[in-house]
C-alpha positions in Angstrom: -31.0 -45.0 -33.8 -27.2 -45.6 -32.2 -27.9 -42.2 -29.4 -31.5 -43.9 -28.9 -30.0 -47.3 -28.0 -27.5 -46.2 -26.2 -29.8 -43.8 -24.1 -32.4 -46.6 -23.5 -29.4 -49.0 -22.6 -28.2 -46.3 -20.2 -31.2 -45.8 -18.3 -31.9 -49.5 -18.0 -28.2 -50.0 -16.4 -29.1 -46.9 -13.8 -32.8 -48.8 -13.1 -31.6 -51.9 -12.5 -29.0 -50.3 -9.6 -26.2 -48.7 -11.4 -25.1 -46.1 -9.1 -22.1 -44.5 -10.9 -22.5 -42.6 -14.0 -22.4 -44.9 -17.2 -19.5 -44.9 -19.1 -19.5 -44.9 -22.7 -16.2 -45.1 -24.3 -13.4 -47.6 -24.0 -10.6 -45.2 -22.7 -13.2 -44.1 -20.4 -13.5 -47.9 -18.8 -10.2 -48.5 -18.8 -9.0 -45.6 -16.6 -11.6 -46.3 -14.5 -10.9 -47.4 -10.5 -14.4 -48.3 -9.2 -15.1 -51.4 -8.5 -19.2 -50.6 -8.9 -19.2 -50.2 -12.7 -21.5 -49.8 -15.2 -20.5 -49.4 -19.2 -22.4 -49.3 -22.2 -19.9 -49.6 -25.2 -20.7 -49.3 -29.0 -19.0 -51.9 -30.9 -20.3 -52.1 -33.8 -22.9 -51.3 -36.6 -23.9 -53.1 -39.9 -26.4 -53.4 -42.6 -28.3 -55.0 -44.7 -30.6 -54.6 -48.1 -34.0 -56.0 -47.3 -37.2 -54.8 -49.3 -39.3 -56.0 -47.0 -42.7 -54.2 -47.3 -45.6 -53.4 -44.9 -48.6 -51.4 -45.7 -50.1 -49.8 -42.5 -52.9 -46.7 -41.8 -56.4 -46.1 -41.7 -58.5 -46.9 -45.0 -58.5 -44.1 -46.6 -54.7 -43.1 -45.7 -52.9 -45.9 -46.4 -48.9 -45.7 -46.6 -46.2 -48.5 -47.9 -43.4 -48.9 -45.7 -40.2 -50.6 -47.5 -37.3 -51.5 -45.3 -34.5 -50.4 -47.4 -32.1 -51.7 -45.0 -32.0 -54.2 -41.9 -29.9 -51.9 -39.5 -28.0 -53.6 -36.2 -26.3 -52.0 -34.1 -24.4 -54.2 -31.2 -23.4 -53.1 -28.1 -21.3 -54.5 -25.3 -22.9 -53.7 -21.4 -20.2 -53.9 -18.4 -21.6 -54.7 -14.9 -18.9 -54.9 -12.6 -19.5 -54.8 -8.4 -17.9 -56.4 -5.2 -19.2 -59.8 -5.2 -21.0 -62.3 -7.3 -24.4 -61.9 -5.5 -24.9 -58.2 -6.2 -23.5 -58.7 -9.9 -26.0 -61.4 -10.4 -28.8 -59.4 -9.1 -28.4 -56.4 -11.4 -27.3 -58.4 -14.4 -30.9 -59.9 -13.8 -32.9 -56.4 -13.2 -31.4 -55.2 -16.4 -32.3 -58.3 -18.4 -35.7 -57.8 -17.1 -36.2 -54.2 -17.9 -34.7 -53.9 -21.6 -37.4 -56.2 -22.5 -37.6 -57.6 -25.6 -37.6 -53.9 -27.5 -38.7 -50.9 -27.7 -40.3 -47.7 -30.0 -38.7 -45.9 -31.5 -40.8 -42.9 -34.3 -43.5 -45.6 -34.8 -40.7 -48.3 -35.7 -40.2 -51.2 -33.2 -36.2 -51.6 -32.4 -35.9 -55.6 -31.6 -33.2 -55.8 -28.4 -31.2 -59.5 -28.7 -28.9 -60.6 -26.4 -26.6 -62.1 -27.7 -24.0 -64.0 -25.0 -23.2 -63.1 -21.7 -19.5 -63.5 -20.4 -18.8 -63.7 -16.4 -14.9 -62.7 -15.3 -13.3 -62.3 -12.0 -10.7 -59.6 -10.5 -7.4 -62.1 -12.0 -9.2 -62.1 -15.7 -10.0 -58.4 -16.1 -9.0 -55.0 -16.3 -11.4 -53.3 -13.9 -11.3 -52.9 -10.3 -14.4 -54.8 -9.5 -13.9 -58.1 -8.1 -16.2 -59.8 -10.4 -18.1 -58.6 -13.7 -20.1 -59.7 -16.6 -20.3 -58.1 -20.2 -23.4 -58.9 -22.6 -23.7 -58.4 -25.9 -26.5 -56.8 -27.6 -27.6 -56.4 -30.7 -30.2 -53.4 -31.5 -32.3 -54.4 -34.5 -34.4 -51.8 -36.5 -34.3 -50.7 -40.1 -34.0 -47.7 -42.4 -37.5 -46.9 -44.0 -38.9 -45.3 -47.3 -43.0 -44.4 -47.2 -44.9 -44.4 -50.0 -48.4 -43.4 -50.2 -51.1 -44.4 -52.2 -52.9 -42.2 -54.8 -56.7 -41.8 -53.5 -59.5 -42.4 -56.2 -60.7 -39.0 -55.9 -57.0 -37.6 -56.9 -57.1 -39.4 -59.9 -58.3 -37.1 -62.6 -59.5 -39.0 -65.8 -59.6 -37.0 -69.9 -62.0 -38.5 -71.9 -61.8 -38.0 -75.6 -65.4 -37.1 -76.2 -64.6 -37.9 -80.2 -63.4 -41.6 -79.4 -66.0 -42.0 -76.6 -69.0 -41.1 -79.2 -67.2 -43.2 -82.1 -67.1 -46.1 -79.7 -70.8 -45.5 -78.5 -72.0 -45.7 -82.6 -70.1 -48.8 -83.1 
């Protein structure tokens, strides 16, 4: 789920106008001197028991899905440019195009932003004049299936001794 988030972050950063390639780690950013930036920067992961249950498939393939765990991951984006206006504008593309979630092997991975925090040139490391970093979470889960027994699996003894005692009873 963390390379999947990531990768779907990534792309949305490069659709919304990022230019550069994304950068993914810390030291990375920080020894960076363009002033058109884009980051996407893991910061941290935690879980937590559920046992929340959902039965899904068709009638007569029916499967029990327990979420064993309520899995976030949170992730900090960078967009840095040369002035506010152009900032603004891909901060707002990027919003748009993350959505609210996406897919991810039949399990929907909920995307919440969290905050969004705006710095200029005197208040920050990089070399863009002004940049915003938004936190978001990645929501999904870790998942046991269970399926159900079908009828016809179900293979039933009968005691033909007890069945003709209780029959002459």
């Amino acid at each position: 789920m963390l390379k999947e988030c990531r990768e779907k972050l990534s792309l949305a950063l490069k659709a919304a106008g990022i230019k550069t390639n994304i950068i993914t780690t810390g030291k990375k950013l920080a020894t960076n001197y363009d002033s058109h930036i884009g980051a996407v920067l893991f910061v941290k992961e935690s879980l937590e028991r559920d046992g929340s249950k959902k039965i899904y498939g068709e009638r007569d393939d029916r499967k029990k899905r327990t979420r064993i765990f309520k899995r976030t991951v949170t992730f900090n984006i960078i967009i840095g440019e040369r002035d506010y206006n152009t900032t603004e504008a891909i901060y707002e593309r990027f919003l748009s195009i993350i959505g609210s979630g996406f897919y991810l092997n039949g399990d929907y991975i909920y995307l919440e932003v969290e905050e969004s925090d705006w710095v200029d040139e005197e208040d920050s490391i990089l070399k863009a004049k002004v940049a915003v970093q938004v936190s978001i979470n990645c929501v999904g889960g870790m998942y046991k299936d269970t399926e159900y027994t079908k009828i016809e699996d179900i293979l039933i003894n009968v005691d033909k001794e007890a069945e003709n005692e209780r029959k002459h009873k």
